[in-house]
C-alpha positions as CSV (number, residue, x, y, z in Angstrom):
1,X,119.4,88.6,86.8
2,X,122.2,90.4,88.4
3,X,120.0,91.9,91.6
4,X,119.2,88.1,91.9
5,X,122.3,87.1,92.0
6,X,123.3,89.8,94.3
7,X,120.7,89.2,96.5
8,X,121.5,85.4,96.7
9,X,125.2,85.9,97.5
10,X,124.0,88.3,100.3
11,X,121.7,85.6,101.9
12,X,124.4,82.9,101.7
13,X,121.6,80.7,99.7
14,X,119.8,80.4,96.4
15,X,116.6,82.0,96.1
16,X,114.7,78.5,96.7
17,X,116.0,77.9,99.8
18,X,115.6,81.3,100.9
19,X,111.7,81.3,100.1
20,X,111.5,78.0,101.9
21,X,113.3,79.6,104.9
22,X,111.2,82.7,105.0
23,X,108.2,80.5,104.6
24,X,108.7,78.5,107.7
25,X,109.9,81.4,109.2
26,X,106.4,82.9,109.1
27,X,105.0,79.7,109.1
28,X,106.0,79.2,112.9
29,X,103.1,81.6,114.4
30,X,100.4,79.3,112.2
31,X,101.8,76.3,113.5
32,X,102.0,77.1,116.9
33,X,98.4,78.1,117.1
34,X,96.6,75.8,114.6
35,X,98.6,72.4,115.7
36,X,97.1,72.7,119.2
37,X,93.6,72.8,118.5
38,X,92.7,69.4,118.0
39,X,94.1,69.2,121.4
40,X,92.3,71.9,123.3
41,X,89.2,69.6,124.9
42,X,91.7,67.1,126.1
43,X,94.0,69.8,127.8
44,X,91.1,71.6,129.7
45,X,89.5,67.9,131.0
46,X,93.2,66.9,132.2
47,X,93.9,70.1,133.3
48,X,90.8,70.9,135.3
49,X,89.6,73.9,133.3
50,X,86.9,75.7,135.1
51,X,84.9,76.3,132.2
52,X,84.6,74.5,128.6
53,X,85.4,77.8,127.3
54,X,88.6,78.5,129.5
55,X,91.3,76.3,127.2
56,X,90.5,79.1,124.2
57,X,92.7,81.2,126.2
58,X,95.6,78.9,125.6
59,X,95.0,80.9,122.0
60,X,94.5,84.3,122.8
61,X,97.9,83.8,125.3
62,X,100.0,83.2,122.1
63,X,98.8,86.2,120.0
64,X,98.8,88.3,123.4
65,X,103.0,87.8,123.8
66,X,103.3,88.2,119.6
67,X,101.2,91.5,119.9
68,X,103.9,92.9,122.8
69,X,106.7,91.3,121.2
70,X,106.4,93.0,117.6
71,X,106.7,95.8,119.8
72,X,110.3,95.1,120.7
73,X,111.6,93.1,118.0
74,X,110.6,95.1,115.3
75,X,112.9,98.3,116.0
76,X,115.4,95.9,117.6
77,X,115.7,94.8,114.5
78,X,117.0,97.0,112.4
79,X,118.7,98.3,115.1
80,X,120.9,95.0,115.7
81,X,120.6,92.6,112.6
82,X,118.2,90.1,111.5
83,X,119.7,87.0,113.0
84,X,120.2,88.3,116.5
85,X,116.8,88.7,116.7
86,X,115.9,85.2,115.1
87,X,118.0,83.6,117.5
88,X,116.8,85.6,120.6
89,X,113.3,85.2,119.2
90,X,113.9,81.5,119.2
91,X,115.8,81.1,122.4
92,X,112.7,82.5,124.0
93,X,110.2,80.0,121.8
94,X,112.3,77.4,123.1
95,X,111.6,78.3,127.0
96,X,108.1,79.0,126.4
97,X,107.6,75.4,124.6
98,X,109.8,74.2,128.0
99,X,107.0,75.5,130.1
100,X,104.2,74.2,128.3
101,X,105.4,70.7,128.3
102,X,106.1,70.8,131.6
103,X,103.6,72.5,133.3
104,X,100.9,70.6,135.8
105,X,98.1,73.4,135.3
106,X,96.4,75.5,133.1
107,X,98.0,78.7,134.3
108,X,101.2,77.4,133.4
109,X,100.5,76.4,130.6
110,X,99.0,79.8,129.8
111,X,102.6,81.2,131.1
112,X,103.8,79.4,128.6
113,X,102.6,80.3,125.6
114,X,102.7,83.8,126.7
115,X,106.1,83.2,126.6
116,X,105.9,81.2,122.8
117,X,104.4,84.6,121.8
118,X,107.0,86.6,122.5
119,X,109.4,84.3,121.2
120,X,107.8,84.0,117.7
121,X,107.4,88.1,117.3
122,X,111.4,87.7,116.1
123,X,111.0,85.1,113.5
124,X,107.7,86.6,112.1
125,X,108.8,90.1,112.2
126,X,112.4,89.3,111.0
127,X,111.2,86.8,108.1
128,X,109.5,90.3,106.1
129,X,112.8,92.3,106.3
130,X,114.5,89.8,105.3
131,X,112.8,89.8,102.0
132,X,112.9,93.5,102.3
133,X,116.4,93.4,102.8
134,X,117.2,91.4,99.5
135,X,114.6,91.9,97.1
136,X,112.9,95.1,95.3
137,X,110.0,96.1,93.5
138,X,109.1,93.0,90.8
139,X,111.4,90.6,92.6
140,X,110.3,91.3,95.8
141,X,106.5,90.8,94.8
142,X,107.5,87.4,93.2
143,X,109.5,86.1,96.4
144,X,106.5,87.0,98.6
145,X,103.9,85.7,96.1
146,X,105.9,82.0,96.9
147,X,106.7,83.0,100.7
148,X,102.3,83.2,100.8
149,X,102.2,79.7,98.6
150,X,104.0,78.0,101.1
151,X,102.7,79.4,104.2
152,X,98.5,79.2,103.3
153,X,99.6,75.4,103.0
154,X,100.6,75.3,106.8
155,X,96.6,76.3,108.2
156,X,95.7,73.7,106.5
157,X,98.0,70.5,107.2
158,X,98.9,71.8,110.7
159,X,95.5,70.6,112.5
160,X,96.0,67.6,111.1
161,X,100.2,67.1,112.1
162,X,98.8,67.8,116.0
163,X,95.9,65.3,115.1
164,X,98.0,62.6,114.2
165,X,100.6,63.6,117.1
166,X,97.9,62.6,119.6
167,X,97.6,59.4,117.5
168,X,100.7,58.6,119.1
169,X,101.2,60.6,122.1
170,X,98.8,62.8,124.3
171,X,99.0,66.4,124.1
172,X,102.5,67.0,125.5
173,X,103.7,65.4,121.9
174,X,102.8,68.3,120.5
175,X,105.2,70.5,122.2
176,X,108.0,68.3,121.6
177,X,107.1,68.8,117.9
178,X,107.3,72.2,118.6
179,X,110.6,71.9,120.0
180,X,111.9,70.0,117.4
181,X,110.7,72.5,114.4
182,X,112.6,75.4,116.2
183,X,115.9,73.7,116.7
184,X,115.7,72.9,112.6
185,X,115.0,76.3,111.8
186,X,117.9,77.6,114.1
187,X,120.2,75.6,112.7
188,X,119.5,76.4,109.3
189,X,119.4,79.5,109.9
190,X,123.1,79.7,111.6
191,X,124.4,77.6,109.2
192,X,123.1,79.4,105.9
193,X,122.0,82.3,106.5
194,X,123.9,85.6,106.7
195,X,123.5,88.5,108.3
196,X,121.4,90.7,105.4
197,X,121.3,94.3,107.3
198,X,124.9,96.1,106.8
199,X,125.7,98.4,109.6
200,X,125.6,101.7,107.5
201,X,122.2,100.7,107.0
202,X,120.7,99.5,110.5
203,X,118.7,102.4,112.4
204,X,119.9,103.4,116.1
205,X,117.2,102.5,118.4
206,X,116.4,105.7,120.6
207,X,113.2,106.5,122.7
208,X,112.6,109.2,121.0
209,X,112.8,107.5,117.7
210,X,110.1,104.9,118.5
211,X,108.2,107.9,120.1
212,X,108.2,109.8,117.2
213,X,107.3,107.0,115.2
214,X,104.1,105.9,117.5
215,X,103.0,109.0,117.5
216,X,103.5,109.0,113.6
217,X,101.1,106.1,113.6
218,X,98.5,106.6,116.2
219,X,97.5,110.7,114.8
220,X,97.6,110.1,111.0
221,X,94.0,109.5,110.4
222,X,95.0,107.0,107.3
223,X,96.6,104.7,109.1
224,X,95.1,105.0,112.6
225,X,91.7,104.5,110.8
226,X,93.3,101.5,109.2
227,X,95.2,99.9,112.2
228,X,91.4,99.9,113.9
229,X,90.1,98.3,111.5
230,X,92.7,95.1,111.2
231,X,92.0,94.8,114.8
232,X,88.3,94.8,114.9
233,X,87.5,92.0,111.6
234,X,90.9,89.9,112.7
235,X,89.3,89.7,115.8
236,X,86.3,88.6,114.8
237,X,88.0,86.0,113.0
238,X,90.4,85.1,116.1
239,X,86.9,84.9,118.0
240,X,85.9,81.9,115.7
241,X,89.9,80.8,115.2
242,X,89.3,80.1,119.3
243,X,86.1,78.7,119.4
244,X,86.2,76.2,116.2
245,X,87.4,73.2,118.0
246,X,84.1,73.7,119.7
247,X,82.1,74.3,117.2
248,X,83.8,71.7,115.2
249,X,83.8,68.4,117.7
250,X,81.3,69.6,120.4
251,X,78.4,71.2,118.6
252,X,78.6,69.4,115.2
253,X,80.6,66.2,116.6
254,X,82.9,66.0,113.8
255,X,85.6,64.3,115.8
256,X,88.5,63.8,114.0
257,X,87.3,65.0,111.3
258,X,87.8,68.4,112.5
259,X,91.0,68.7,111.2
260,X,89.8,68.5,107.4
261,X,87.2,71.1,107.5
262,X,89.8,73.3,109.3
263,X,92.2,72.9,106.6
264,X,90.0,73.1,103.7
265,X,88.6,76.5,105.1
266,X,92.1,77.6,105.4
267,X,92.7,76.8,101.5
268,X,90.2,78.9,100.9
269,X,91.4,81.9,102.6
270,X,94.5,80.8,100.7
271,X,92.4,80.4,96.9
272,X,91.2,84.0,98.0
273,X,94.8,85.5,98.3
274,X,96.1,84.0,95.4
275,X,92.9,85.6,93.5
276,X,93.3,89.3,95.2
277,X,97.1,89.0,94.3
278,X,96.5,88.9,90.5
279,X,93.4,91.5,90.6
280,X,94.6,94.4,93.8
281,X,96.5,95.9,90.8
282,X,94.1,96.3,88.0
283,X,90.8,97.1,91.1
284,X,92.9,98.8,93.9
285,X,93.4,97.6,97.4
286,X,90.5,99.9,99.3
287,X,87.8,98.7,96.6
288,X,88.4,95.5,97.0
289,X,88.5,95.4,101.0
290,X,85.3,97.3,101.1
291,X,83.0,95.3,99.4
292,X,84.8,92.1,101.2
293,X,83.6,93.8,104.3
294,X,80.4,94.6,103.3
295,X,79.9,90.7,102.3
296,X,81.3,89.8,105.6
297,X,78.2,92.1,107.6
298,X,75.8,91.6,104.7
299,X,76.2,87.3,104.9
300,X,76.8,87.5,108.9
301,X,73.3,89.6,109.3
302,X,71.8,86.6,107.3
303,X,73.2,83.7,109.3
304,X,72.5,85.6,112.2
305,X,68.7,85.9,111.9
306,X,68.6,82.1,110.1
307,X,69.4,81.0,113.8
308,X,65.4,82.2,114.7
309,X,64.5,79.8,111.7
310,X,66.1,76.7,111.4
311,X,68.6,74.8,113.4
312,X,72.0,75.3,112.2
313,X,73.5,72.2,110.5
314,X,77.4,71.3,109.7
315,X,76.5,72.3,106.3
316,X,74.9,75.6,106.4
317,X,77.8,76.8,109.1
318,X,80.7,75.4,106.1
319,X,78.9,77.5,103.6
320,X,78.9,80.4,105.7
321,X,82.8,80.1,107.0
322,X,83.9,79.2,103.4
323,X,82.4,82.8,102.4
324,X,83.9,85.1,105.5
325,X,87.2,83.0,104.6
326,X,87.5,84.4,100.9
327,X,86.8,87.9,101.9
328,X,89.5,87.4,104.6
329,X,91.7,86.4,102.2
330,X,90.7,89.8,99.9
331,X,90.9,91.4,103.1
332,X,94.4,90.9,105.2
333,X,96.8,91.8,103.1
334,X,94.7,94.8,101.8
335,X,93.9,96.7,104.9
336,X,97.7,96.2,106.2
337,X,99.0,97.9,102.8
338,X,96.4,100.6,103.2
339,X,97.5,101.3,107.1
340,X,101.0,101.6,105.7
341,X,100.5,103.6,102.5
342,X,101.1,107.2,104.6
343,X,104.4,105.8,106.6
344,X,106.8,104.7,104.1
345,X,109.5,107.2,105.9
346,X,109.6,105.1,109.3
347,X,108.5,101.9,107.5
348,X,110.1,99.8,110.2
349,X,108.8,101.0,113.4
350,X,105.5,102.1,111.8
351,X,105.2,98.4,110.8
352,X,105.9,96.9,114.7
353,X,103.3,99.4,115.7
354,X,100.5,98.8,113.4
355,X,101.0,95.4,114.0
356,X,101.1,95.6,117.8
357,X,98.2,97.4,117.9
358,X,95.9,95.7,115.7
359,X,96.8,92.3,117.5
360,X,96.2,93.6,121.3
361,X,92.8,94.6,119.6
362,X,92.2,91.4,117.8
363,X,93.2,89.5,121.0
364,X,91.4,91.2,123.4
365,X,87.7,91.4,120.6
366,X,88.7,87.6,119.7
367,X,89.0,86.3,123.6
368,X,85.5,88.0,124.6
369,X,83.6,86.6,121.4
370,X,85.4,83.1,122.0
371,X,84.1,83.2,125.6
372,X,80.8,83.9,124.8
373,X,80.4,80.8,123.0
374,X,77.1,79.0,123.6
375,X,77.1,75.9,121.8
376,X,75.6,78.3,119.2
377,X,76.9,80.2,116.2
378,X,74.9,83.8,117.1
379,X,78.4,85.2,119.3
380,X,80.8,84.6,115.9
381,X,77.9,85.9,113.5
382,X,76.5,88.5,116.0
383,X,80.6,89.5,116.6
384,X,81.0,90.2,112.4
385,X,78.1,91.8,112.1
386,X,79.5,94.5,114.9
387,X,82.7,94.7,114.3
388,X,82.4,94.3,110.6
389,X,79.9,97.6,110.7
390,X,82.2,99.4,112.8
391,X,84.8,98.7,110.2
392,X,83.0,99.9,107.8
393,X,82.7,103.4,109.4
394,X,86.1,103.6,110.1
395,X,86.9,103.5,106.6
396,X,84.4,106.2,105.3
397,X,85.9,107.9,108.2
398,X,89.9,107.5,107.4
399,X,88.7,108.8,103.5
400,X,87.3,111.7,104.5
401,X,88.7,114.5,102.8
402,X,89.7,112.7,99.5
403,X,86.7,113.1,97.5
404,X,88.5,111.1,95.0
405,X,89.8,108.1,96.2
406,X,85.8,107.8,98.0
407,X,84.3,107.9,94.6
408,X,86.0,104.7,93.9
409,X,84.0,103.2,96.6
């Protein structure tokens, strides 16, 4: 009770408020990516996209500046202080949601949320160390086991929140919600929160420190292996994550309904984290991701060749998605712990690196399945099935050596 109350005074807020505020802190990215899909037809008829499949890159822009950002933020840091990162993190948001209001074209508007990218990297990055910052061991577990309560929820209402923006407005409204979300959060934020990194504990940024630390990540076979691996299965998923309002209102003509099969999937990626959060202990975090992958390439190989069969209905694809979004949900969190198991002694940068890396990968996998869409469902199948293999390998590969810990797979 007395780390608690330590911990609170140091935040400047009770430990409700601060899980609310590091929820919505890490909520931001989810927002900014899941509100806009309802809108992404509408955008590429008004703004001329070449192809139906050019407005998925409006997607693939975002995680693209978050992927280089994290790169920046994450020694900056704890280098500098949590808030001077949140509020340069949001200043930056706030000129990339600018742009995309504003802008007359799709390159803009691509400009733009390169720009939104870069600006959520600080929140999302500074929202863990925060928690780090405060909490340990038990406590810590319990404050993120909340933090992920919270944020699953947003997946699932946000489609919905831009849905019923364009009730309203067109798809400029949904930047100005945007706009209006960051200016909250900054101003809680400056008039709450305090400063939770002391200055005899922040880290000097030097290039040779984040040298030493890349190279820390990218020749230990652990979490190299690992890294590889988030960024092969997340971009599958990011492949469907940019195709689904195509799949959802083109090929299957859901309409508005789009909104509440996207959310429900989401819950269950959310159901499935909840679940691997009260079992990882007892089962062990590279058991369980395994055999998630292996139902991921073992269900996708299925689907795959049940396109030569039948024709895919609405139902048959919700039965599939609802199964690759439980083992994502046994799989995220999993793979990320196991990439970091080796570098607890440059935790910080080691972090911004893993997670740079694995999203320039998931981008770059996610954009070329998403523009190989075909009014099909064979390029997000056909894309698990290959990268979900490859995965696979990576991780016999990363184990090689410790004859024990393969046993257990």
């Amino acid at each position: 009770m007395e780390n608690a109350h330590n911990s609170t005074a140091a935040s400047g807020m009770g430990s409700k408020e601060f899980t609310l505020l590091v929820a919505l802190l890490m909520s931001i990215t989810a927002i900014s990516i899941d509100a806009l899909l309802p809108a992404l037809g509408i955008i590429g008829n008004e703004l001329g996209a070449v192809t139906a499949n050019q407005p998925q890159l409006l997607i693939s822009m975002l995680f693209l500046g978050l992927a280089l950002g994290q790169l920046v933020c994450g020694p900056l840091s704890d280098s500098l202080g949590r808030r001077p990162i949140l509020f340069g993190g949001f200043a930056l948001y706030l000129v990339g949601t600018i742009v995309c209001y504003q802008a007359d074209s799709l390159e803009l508007l691509m400009l733009g949320r390169f720009i939104q990218g870069l600006g959520v990297a600080g929140p999302y990055i500074s929202a863990i160390s925060l928690v780090r910052d405060l909490y340990h061991g038990a406590q810590m577990a319990r404050i993120m086991s909340l933090v992920m309560m919270i944020f699953v929820l947003v997946p699932a209402i946000a489609p919905t929140l831009g849905q019923a923006i364009m009730f309203v407005s067109d798809w400029r409204g949904i930047f100005e919600m945007y706009l209006v979300y960051a200016a909250c959060l900054i101003v809680w934020i400056g008039w709450r929160l305090k400063e939770t990194l002391p200055k005899s504990n922040r880290i000097p940024f030097t290039q040779k420190g984040f040298y030493e630390g890349f190279k820390e990540v990218v020749t230990n076979r652990i979490t190299a292996s690992y890294t590889i691996c988030m960024g092969l299965f997340f971009g599958s998923f990011i492949g469907y994550l940019n195709s689904s309002q195509q799949i959802f209102q083109v090929q299957f003509k859901t309409g508005n309904l789009f909104a509440l099969y996207f959310g429900l999937l989401a819950l269950v990626l959310g159901f499935s984290s909840l679940i691997n959060s009260r079992i990882v202990e007892k089962h062990g975090a590279k058991y369980i991701a395994f055999r998630a992958i292996c139902v991921v390439v073992i269900t996708s190989i299925a689907f795959f060749a049940l396109h030569a069969v039948v024709t895919i209905s609405l139902w048959m694809f919700l039965i599939y998605a609802a199964i690759l979004f439980f083992c994502f949900g046994l799989l995220f969190g999993n793979v990320n712990s196991l990439a970091m198991e080796p570098m607890g002694h440059v935790a910080g940068i080691a972090s911004a690196v893993i997670g740079s890396v694995s999203s320039i990968m998931s981008m770059s996998i996610g954009t070329v399945i998403g523009q190989m869409y075909n009014n099909t469902l064979m390029p997000i199948s056909g894309g698990f099935v290959i990268m979900g293999t490859l995965a696979l390998c990576l991780m016999y590969w990363a184990e090689k050596g410790r004859v024990e810990e393969v046993n257990e797979i």
